[in-house]
N, C-alpha and C positions, 0 to 999 in steps of 0.2 A: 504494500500500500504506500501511495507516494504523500497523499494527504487525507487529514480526515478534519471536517466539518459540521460544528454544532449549529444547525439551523435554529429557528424561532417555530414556536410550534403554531398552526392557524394559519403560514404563510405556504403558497404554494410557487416552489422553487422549479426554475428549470422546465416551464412549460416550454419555451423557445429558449434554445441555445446556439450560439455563435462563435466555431473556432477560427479566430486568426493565427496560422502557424507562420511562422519567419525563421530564416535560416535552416533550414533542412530542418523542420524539426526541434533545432535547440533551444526553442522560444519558441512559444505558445500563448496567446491571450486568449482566453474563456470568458465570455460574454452569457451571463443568465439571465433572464427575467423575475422579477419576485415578485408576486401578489397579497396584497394583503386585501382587508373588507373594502377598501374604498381607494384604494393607491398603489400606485402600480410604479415597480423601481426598476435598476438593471442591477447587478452586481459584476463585478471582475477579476477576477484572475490570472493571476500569471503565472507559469511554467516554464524554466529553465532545465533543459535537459542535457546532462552531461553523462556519455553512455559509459565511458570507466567507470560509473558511479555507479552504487545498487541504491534501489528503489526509493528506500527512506532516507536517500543522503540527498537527490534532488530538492531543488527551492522552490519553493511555492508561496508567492507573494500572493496575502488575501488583500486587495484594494476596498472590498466593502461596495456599497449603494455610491453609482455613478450620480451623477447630476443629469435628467431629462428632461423636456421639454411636460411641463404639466396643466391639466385644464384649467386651474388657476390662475394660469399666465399665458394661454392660447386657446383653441378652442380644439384642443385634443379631449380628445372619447374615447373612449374604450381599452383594449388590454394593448399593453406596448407590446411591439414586434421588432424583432431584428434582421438583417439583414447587410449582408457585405463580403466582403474577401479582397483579398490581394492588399492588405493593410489597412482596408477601411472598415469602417462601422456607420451603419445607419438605424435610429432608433427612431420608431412612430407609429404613433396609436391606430385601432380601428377608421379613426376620423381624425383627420389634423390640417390645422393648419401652418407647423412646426415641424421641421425635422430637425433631431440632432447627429450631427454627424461626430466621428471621431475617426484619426486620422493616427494609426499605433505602428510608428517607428521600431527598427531592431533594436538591439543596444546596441550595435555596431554606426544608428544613422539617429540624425535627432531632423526635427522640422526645420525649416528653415530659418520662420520665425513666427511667431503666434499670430494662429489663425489661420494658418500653411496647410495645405491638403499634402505638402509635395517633402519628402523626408532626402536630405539629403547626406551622404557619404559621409562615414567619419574614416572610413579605411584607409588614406592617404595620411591622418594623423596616427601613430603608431601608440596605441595600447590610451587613446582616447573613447570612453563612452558614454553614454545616454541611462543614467540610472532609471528617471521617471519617463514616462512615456508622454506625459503632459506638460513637460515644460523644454526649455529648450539651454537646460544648460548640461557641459559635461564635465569629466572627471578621468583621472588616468590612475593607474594599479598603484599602490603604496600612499594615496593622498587620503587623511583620516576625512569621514562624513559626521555629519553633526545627525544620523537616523541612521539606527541601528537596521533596518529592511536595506536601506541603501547601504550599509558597510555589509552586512551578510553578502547583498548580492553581488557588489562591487567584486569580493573576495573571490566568492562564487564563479565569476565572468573569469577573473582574473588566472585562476588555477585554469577555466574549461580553455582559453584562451592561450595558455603558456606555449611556447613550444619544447617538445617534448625534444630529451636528447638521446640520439640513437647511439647506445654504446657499440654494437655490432658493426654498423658502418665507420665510427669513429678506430675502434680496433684496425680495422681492413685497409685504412686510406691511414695508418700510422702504422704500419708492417711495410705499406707499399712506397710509404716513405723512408723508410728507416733500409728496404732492400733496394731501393735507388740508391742512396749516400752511400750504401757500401758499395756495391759494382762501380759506381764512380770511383771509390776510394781503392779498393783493390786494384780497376784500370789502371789510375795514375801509380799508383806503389807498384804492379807489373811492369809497365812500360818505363819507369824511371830507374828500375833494378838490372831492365836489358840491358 
């Protein structure tokens, strides 16, 4: 089991749900609906997946009740619905005259700048990332975070992200250097001794 989750009892979770995956997989945001007697919210998750890793060592960021468009402040009805892919999110009722959209970056890419549909590259900045998906600033491995979610994941990113050292190739290309310098070193000591 990768998480487990105390819901509120009388609310009905997860009528409509919404996976946005990014990066093969290694990141994942979950998109639920929640209903209660008279109000209708979204919740979010997140999912960072490092396959070295067994099951309960995975992160799972719980972000809680998103912010939506409500009849209070438009003339949205009815039960919210989800709908999106390829990094977006859109939320809207039976009847609306509101949508809310969101806009969920990798931690590899942050917005451009608030209000942005369009995520742009952090890959050319080295070992720079995007902790929250909702704002547009970033962070690089060893810098301490003032939230504990964002020092977990930072940490998190930082280990999935390392690269790894191949000792077996490192072995092979330092024998085939060490049997170069010698055939050089023998040639010369051969042919200086003719």
């Amino acid at each position: 089991m990768i998480y487990d989750k105390q819901f509120t009892l009388n609310n009905y979770y997860g009528e409509e749900i919404q996976l946005i995956s990014q990066l093969n997989g290694k990141q994942t945001y979950i998109f639920y609906t929640i209903r209660q007697s008279k109000q209708n919210k979204v919740g979010l998750l997140e999912v960072l997946i490092n396959e070295k890793l067994n099951d309960n060592e995975q992160l799972v960021i719980d972000y809680g009740e998103l912010t939506v468009p409500r009849a209070d402040d438009s003339m949205n009805f009815g039960l919210i619905h989800l709908g999106g892919g390829d990094g977006k999110l859109l939320t809207f009722s039976d009847s609306f005259t509101k949508i809310k959209g969101y806009t969920m970056c990798s931690y590899n890419e942050m917005v451009s700048e608030y209000g942005s549909n369009v995520c742009s590259s952090l890959v050319a900045s080295k070992n720079k990332y995007s902790l929250d998906p909702f704002t547009i600033e970033t962070t690089s491995c060893g810098k301490s975070q003032n939230n504990s979610i964002k020092e977990q994941k930072l940490n998190f990113i930082c280990k999935m992200e390392k690269p790894e050292v191949n000792l077996p190739r490192i072995i092979v290309i330092s024998v085939m250097i060490a049997s170069t310098i010698f055939c050089f070193v023998s040639t010369f000591l051969f042919c200086k001794n003719k």
